[in-house]
N, C-alpha and C positions, 0 to 999 in steps of 0.2 A: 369703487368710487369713493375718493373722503371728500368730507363735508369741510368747507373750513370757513363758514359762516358762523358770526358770534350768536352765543345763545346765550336766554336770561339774564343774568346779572351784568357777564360782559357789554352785552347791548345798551342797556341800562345805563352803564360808566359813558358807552359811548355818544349816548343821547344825550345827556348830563353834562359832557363837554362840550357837546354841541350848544345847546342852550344855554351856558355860562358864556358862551363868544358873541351870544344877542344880547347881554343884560345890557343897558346903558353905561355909559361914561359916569362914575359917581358910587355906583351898584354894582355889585358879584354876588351871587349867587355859592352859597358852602354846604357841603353835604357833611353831618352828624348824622351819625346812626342813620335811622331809618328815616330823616327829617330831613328839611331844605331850609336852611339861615341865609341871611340878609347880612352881606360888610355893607357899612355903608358910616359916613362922618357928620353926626349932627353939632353942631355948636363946633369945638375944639376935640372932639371924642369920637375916636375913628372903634365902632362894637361887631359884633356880630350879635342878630337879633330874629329872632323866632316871623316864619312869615306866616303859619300854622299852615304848610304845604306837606304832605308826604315825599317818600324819593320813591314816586313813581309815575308814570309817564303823563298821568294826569296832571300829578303835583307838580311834576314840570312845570307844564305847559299855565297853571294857574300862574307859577311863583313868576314866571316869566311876566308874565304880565302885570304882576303887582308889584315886579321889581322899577318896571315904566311907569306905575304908578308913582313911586316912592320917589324916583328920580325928578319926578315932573313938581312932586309939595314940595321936596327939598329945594325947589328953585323960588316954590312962593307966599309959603308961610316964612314971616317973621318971628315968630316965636317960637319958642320948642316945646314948651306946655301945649301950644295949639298945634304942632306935627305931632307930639306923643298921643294927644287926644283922636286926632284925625287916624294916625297909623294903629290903636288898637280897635278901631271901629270899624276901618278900615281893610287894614290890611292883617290882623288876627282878628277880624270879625268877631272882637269879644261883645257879648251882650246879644247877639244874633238869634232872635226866635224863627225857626220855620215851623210854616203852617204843614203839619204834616195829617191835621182833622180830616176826616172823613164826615160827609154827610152823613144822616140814617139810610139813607135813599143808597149812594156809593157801596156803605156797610154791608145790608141786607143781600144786594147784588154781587159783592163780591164774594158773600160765604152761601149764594145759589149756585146748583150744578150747571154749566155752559149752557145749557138748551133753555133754560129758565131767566137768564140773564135780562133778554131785549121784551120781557114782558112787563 
């Protein structure tokens, strides 16, 4: 019996094309290395630009959606200091702290054996 179902990377290419055919009107989506960029024309300057997505299925499905984001300020910002502002805050969530703290409470619990946990 042969298989002739794509596997790993092939899939991947073909997921990839898939979701470049949903970016909006304005936006594409471009695979670098291991990464997912942004075409897109601010002012007179048509770039390719970092959306901080990986190429992978996750990163997709993020860039996808940040691509609808980008499409949608590009229609309502006036200025491009205030898109450049909005899209690294945004859309490479530069400056992004997560609370990744643990309580004392959490801590202790998590380094007790299972049966000692719900005490």
């Amino acid at each position: 019996m042969e298989n002739n179902y794509p596997i790993g990377y092939e899939t991947l290419l073909a997921d990839f094309k898939r979701y470049q055919k949903q970016t909006p009107k304005g936006v594409s989506m471009i695979r670098k290395k291991g990464n997912i960029y942004f075409k897109f024309t601010v002012g007179s300057k048509r770039g390719e630009y970092s959306c901080g997505c990986t190429f992978t299925l996750d990163g997709m499905v993020s860039a996808l959606s940040k691509a609808h984001k980008v499409s949608e300020a590009l229609k309502t910002f006036t200025s491009e200091s205030e898109f450049w502002e909005w899209y690294d805050r945004e859309i490479k969530e530069v400056g992004k702290i997560e609370n990744d703290l643990l309580t004392f409470r959490d801590a202790i619990r998590q380094s007790l054996p299972l049966r000692d946990r719900n005490s």
